[in-house]
Biopython code that builds the backbone (N, CA, C, O; Angstrom):
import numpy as np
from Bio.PDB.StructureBuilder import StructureBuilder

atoms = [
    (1, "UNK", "N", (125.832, 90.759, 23.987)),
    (1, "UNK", "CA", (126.709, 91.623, 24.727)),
    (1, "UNK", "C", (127.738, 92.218, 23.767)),
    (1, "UNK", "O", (128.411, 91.475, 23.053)),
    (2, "UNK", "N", (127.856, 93.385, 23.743)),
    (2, "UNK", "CA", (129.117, 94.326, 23.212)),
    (2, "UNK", "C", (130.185, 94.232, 24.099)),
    (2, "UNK", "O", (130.058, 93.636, 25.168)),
    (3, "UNK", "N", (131.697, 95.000, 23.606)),
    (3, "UNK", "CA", (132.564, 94.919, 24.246)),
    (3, "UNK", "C", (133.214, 95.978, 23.758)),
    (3, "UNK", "O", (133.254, 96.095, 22.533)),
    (4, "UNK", "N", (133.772, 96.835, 24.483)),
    (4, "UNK", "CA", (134.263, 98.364, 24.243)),
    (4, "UNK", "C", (135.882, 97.848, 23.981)),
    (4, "UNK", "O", (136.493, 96.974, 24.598)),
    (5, "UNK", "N", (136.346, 98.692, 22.861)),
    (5, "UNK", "CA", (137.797, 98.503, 22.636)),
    (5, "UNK", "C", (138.815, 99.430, 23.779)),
    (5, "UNK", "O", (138.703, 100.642, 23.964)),
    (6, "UNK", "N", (139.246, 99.035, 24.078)),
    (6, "UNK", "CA", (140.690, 99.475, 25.069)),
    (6, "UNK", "C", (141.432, 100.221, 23.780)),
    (6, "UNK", "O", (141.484, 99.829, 22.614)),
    (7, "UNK", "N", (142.072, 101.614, 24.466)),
    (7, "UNK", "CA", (142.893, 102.042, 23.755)),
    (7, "UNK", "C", (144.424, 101.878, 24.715)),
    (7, "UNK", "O", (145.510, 102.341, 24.366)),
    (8, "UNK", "N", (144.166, 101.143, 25.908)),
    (8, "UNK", "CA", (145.142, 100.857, 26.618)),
    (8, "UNK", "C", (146.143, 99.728, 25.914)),
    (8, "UNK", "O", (145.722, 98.857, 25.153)),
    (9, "UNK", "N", (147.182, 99.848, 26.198)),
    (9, "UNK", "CA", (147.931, 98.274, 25.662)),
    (9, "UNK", "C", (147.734, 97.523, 26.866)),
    (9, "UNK", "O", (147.062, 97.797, 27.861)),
    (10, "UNK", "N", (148.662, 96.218, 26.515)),
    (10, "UNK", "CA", (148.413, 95.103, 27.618)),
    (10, "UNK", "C", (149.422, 95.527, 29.145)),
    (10, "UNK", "O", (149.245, 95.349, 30.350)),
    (11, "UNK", "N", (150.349, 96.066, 28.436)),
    (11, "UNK", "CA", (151.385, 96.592, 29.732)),
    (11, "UNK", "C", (150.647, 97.624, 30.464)),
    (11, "UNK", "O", (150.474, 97.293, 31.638)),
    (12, "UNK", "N", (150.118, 98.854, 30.134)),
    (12, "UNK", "CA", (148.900, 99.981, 30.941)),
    (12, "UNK", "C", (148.179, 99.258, 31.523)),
    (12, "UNK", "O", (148.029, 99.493, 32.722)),
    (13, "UNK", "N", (147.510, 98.198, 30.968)),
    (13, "UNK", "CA", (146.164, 97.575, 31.752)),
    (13, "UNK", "C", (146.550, 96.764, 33.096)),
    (13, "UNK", "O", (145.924, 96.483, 34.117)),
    (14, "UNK", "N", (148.005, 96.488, 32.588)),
    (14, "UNK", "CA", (148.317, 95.406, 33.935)),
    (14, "UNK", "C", (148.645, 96.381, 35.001)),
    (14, "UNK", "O", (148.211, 96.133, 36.126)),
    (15, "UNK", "N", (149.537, 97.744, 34.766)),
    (15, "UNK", "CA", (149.710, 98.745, 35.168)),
    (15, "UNK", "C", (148.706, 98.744, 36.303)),
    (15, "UNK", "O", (148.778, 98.456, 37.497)),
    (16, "UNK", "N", (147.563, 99.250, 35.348)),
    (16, "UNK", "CA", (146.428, 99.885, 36.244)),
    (16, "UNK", "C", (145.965, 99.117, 37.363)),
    (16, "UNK", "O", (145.757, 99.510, 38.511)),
    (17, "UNK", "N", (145.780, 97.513, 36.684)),
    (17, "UNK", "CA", (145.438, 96.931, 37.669)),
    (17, "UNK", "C", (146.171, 96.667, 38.852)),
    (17, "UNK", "O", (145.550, 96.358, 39.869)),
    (18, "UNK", "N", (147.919, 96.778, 38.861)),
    (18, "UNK", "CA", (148.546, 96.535, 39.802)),
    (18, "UNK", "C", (148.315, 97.595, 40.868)),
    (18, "UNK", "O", (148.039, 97.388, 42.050)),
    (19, "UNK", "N", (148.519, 99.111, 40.076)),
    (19, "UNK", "CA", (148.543, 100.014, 41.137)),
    (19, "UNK", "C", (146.991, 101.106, 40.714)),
    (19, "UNK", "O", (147.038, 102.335, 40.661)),
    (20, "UNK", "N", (146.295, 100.642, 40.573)),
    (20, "UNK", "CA", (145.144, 101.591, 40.464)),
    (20, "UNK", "C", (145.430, 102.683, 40.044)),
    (20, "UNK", "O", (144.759, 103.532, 40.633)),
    (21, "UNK", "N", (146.279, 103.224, 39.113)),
    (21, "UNK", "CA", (146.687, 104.583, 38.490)),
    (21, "UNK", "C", (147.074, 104.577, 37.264)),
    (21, "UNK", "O", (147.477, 103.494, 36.840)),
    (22, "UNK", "N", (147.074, 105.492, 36.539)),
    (22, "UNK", "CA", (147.614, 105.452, 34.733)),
    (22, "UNK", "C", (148.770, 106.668, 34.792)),
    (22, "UNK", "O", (148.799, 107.697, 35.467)),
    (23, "UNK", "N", (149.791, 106.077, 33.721)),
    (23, "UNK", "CA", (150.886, 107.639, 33.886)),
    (23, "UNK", "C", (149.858, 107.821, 32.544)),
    (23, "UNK", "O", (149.449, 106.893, 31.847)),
    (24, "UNK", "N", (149.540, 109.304, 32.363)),
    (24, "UNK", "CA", (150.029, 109.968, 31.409)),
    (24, "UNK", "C", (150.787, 110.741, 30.869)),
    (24, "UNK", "O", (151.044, 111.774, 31.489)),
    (25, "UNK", "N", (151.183, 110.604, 30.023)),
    (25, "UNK", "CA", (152.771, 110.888, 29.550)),
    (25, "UNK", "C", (152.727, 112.442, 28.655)),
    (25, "UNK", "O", (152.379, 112.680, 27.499)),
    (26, "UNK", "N", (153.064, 113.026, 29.369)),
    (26, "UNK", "CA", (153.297, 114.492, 28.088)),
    (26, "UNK", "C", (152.232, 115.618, 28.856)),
    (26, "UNK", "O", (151.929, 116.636, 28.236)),
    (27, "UNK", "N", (151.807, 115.429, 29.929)),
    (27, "UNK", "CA", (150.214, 115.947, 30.201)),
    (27, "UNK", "C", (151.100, 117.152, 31.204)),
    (27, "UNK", "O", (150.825, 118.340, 31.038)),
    (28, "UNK", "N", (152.028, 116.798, 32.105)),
    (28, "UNK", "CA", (152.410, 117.690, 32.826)),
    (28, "UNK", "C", (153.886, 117.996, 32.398)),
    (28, "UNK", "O", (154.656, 117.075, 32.127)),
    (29, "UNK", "N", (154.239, 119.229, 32.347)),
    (29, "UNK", "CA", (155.587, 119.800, 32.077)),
    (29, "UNK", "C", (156.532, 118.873, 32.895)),
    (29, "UNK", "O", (156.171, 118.504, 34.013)),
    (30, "UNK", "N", (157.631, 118.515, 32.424)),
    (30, "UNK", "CA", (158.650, 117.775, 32.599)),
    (30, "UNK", "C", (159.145, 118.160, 34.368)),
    (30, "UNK", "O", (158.996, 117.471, 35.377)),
    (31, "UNK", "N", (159.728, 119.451, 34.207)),
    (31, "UNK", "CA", (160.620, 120.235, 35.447)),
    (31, "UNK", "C", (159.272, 119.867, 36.676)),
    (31, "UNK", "O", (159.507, 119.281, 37.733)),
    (32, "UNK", "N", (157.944, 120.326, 36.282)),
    (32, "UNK", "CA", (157.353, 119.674, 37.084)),
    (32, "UNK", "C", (157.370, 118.875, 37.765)),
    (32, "UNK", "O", (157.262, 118.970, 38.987)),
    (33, "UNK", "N", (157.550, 117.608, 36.944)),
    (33, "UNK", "CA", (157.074, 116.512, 37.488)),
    (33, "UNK", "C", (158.758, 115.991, 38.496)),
    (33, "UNK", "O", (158.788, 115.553, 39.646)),
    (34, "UNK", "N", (159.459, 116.139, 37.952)),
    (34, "UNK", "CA", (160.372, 116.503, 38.411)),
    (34, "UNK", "C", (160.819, 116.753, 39.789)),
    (34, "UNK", "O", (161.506, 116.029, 40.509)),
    (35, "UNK", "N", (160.071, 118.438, 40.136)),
    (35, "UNK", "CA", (160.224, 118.716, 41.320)),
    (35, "UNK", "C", (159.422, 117.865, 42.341)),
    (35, "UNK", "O", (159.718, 117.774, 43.532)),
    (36, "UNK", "N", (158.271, 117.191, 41.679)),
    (36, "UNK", "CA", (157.112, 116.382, 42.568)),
    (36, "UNK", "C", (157.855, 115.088, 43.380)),
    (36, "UNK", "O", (157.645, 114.527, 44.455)),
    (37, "UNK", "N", (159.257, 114.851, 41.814)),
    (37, "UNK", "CA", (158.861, 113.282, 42.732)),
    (37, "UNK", "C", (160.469, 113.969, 43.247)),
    (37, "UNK", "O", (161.177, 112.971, 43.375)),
    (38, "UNK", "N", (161.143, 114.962, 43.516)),
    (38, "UNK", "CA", (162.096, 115.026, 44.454)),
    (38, "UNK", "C", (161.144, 115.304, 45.885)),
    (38, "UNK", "O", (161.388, 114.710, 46.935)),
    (39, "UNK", "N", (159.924, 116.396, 45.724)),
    (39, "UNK", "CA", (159.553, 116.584, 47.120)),
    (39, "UNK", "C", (159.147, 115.566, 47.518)),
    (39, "UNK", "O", (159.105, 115.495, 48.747)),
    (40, "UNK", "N", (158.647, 114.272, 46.697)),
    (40, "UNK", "CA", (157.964, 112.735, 47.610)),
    (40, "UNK", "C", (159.208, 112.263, 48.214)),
    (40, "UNK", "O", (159.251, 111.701, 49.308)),
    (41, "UNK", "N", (160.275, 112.519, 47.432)),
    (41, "UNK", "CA", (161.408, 111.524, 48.062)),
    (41, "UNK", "C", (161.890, 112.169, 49.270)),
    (41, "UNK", "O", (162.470, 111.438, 50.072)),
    (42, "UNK", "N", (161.778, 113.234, 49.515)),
    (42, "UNK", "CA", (162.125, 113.830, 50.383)),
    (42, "UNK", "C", (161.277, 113.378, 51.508)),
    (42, "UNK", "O", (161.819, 113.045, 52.562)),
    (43, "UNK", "N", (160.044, 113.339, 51.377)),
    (43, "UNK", "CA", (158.563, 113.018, 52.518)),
    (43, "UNK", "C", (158.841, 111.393, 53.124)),
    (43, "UNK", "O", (158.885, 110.971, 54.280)),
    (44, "UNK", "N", (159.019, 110.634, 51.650)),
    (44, "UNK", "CA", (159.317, 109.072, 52.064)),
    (44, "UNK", "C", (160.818, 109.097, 53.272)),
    (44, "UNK", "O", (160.731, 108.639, 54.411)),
    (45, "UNK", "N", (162.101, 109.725, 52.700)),
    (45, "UNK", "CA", (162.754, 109.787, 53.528)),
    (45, "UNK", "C", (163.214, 110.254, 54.683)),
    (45, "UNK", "O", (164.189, 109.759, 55.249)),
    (46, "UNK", "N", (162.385, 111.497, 55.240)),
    (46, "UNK", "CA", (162.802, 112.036, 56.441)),
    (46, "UNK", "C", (162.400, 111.344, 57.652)),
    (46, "UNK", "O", (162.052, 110.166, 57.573)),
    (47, "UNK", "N", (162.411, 111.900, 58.665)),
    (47, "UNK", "CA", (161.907, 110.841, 59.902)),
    (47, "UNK", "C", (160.601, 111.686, 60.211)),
    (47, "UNK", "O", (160.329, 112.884, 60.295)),
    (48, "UNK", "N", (159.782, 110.230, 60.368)),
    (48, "UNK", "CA", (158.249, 110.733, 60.190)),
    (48, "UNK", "C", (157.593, 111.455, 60.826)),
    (48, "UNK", "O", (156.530, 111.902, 60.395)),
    (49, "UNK", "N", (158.105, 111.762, 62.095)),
    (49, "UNK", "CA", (158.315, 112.897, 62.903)),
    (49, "UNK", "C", (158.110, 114.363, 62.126)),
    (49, "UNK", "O", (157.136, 115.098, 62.284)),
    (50, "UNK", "N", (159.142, 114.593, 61.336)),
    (50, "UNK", "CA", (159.195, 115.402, 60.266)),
    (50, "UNK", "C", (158.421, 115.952, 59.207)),
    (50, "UNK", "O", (158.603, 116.981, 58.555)),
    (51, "UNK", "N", (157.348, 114.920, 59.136)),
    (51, "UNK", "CA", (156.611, 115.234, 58.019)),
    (51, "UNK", "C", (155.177, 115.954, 58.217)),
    (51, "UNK", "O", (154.393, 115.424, 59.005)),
    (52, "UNK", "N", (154.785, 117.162, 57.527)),
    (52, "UNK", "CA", (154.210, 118.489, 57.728)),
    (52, "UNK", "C", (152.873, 117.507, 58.114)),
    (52, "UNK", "O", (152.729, 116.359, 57.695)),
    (53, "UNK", "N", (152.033, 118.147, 58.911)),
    (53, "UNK", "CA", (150.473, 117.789, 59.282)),
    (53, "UNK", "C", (149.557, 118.885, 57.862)),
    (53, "UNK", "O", (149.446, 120.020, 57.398)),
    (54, "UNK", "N", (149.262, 117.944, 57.782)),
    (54, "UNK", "CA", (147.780, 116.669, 57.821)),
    (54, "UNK", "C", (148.814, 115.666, 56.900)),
    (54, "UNK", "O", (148.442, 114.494, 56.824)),
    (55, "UNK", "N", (149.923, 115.982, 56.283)),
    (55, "UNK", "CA", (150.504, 114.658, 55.521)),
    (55, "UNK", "C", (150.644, 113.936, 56.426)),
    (55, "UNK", "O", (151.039, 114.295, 57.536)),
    (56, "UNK", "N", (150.280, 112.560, 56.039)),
    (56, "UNK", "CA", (150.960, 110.963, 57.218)),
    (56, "UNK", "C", (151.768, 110.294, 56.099)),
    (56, "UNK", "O", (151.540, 110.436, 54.898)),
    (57, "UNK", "N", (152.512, 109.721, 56.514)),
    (57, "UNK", "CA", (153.504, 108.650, 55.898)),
    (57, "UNK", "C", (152.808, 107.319, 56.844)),
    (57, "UNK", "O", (152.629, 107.402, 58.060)),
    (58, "UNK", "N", (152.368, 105.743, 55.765)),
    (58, "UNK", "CA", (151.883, 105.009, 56.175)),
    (58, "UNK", "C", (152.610, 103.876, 55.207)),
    (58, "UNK", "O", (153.338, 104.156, 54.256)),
    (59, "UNK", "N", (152.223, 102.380, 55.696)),
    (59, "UNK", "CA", (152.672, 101.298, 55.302)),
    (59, "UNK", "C", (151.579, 100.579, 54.308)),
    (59, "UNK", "O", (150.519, 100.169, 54.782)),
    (60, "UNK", "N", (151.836, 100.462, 53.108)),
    (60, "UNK", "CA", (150.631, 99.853, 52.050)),
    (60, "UNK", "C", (150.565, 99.058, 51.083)),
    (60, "UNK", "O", (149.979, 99.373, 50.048)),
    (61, "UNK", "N", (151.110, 97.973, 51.237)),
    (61, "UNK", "CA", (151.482, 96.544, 50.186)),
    (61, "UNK", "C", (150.852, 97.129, 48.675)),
    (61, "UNK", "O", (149.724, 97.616, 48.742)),
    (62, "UNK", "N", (151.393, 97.109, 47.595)),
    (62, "UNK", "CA", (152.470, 96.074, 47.840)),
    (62, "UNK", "C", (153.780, 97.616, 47.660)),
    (62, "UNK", "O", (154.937, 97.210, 47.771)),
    (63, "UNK", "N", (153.710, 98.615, 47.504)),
    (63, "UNK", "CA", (154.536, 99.352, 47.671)),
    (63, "UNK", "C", (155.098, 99.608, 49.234)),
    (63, "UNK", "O", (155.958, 100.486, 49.180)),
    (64, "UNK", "N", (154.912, 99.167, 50.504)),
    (64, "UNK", "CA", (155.080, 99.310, 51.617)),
    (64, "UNK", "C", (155.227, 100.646, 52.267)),
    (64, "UNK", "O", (155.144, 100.815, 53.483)),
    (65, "UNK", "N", (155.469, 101.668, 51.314)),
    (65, "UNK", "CA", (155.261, 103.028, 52.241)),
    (65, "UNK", "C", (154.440, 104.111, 51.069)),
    (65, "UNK", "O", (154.844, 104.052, 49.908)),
    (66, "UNK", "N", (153.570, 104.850, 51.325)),
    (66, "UNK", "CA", (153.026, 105.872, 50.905)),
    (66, "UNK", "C", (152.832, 107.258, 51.677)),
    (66, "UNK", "O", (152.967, 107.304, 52.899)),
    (67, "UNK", "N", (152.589, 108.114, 51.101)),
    (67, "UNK", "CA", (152.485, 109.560, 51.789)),
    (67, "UNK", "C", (150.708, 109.986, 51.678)),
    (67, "UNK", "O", (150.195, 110.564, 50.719)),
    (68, "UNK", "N", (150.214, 109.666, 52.543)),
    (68, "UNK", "CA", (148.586, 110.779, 52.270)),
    (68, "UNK", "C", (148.293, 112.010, 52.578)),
    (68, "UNK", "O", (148.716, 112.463, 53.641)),
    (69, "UNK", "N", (147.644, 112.669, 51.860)),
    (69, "UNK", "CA", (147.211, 113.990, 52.143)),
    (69, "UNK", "C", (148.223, 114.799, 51.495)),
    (69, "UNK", "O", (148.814, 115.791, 51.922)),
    (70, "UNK", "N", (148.353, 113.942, 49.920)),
    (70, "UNK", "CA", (150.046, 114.848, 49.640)),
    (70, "UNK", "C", (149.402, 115.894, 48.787)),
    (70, "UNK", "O", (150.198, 116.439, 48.023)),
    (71, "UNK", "N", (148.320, 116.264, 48.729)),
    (71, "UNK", "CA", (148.031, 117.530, 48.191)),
    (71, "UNK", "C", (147.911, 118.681, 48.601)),
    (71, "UNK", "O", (147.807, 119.713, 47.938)),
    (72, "UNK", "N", (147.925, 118.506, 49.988)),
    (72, "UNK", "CA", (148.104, 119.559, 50.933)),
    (72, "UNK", "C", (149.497, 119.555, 51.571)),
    (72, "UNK", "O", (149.595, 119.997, 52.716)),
    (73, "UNK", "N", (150.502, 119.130, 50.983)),
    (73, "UNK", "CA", (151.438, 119.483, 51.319)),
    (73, "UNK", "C", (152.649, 120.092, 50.682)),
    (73, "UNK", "O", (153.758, 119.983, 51.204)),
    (74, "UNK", "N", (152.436, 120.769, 49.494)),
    (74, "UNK", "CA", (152.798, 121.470, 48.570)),
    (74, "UNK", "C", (152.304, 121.531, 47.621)),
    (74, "UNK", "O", (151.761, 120.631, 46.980)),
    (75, "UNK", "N", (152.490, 123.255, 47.245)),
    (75, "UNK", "CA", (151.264, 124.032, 46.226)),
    (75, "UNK", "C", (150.941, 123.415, 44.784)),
    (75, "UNK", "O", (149.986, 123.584, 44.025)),
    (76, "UNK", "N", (152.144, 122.608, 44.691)),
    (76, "UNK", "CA", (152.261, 121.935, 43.384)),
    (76, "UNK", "C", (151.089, 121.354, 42.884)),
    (76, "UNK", "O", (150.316, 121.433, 41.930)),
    (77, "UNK", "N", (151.357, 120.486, 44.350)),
    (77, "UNK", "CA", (150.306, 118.925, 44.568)),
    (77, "UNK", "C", (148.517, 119.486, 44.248)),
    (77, "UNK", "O", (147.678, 118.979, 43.503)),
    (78, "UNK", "N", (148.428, 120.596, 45.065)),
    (78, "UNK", "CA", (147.318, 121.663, 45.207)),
    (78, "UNK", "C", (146.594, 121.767, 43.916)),
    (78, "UNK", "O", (145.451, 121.494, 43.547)),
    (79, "UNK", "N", (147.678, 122.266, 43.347)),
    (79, "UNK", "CA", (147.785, 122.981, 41.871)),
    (79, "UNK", "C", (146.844, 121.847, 40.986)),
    (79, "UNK", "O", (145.801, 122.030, 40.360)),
    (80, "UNK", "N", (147.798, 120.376, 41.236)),
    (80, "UNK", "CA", (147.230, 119.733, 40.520)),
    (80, "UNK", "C", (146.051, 118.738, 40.611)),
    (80, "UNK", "O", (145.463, 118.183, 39.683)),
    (81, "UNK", "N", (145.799, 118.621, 42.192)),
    (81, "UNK", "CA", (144.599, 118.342, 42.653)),
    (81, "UNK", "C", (143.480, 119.290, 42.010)),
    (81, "UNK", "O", (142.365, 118.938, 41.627)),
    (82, "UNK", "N", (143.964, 120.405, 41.984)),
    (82, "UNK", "CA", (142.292, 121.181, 41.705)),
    (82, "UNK", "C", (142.416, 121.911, 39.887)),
    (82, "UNK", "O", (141.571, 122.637, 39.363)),
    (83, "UNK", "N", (143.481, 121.515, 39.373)),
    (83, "UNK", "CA", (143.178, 121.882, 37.636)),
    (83, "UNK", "C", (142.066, 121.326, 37.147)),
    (83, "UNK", "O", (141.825, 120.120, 37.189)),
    (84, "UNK", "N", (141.346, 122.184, 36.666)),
    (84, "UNK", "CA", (139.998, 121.949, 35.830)),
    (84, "UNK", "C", (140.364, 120.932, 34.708)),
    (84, "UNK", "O", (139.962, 119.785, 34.509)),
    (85, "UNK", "N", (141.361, 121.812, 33.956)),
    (85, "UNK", "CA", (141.645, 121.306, 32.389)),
    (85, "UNK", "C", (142.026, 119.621, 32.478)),
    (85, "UNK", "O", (141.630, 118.823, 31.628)),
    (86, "UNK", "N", (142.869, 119.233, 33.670)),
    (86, "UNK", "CA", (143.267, 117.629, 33.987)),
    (86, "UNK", "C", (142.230, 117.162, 34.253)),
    (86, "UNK", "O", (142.029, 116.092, 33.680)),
    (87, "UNK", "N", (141.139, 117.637, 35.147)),
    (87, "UNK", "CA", (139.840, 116.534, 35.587)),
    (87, "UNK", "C", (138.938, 116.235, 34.085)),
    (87, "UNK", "O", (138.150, 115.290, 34.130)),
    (88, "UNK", "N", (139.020, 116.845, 33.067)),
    (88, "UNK", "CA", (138.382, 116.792, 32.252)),
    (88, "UNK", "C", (138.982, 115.809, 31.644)),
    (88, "UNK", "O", (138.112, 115.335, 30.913)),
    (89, "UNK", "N", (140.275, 115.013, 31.455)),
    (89, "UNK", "CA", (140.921, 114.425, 30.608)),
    (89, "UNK", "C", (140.445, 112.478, 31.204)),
    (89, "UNK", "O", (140.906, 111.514, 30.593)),
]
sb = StructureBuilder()
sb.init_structure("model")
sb.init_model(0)
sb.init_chain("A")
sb.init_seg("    ")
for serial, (resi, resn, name, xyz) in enumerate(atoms, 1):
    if name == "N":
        sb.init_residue(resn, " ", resi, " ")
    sb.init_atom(name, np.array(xyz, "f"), 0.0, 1.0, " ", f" {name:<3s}", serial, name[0])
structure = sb.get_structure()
């Protein structure tokens, strides 16, 4: 048996495994990212009532609240759901 080298460190890997996701760092313009996580905070905090359809705000250990369908809920999200050049990476 072979064994493929990780270019992850030990902190990314635990990362990943905690929350099933990787940051990459430098990939999206700063102001971007920026505006993304003011519009999440905005979604997490309003009353859920409030929050645009098809987005739901739901309960999901171990973070206890998440937003789905957040790509359809601003063009940003859109934007970056469907970039070619990111799915390739």
């Amino acid at each position: 048996m072979f064994r493929i080298q990780s270019t992850l460190t030990e902190q990314e890997k635990w990362s990943f495994d905690l929350h099933s996701f990787l940051v990459l760092r430098n990939v999206l313009p700063k102001d971007e990212v920026e505006e993304m996580l003011k519009i999440l905070l905005h979604w997490l905090t309003i009353d859920e009532s409030d929050i645009p359809p098809p987005l739901h705000r739901g309960r999901q250990e171990p973070c206890k609240t998440h937003v789905g369908y957040f790509q359809y809920g601003h063009q940003l999200f859109q934007d970056l759901a469907m970039n070619p050049t990111l799915c390739e990476l």
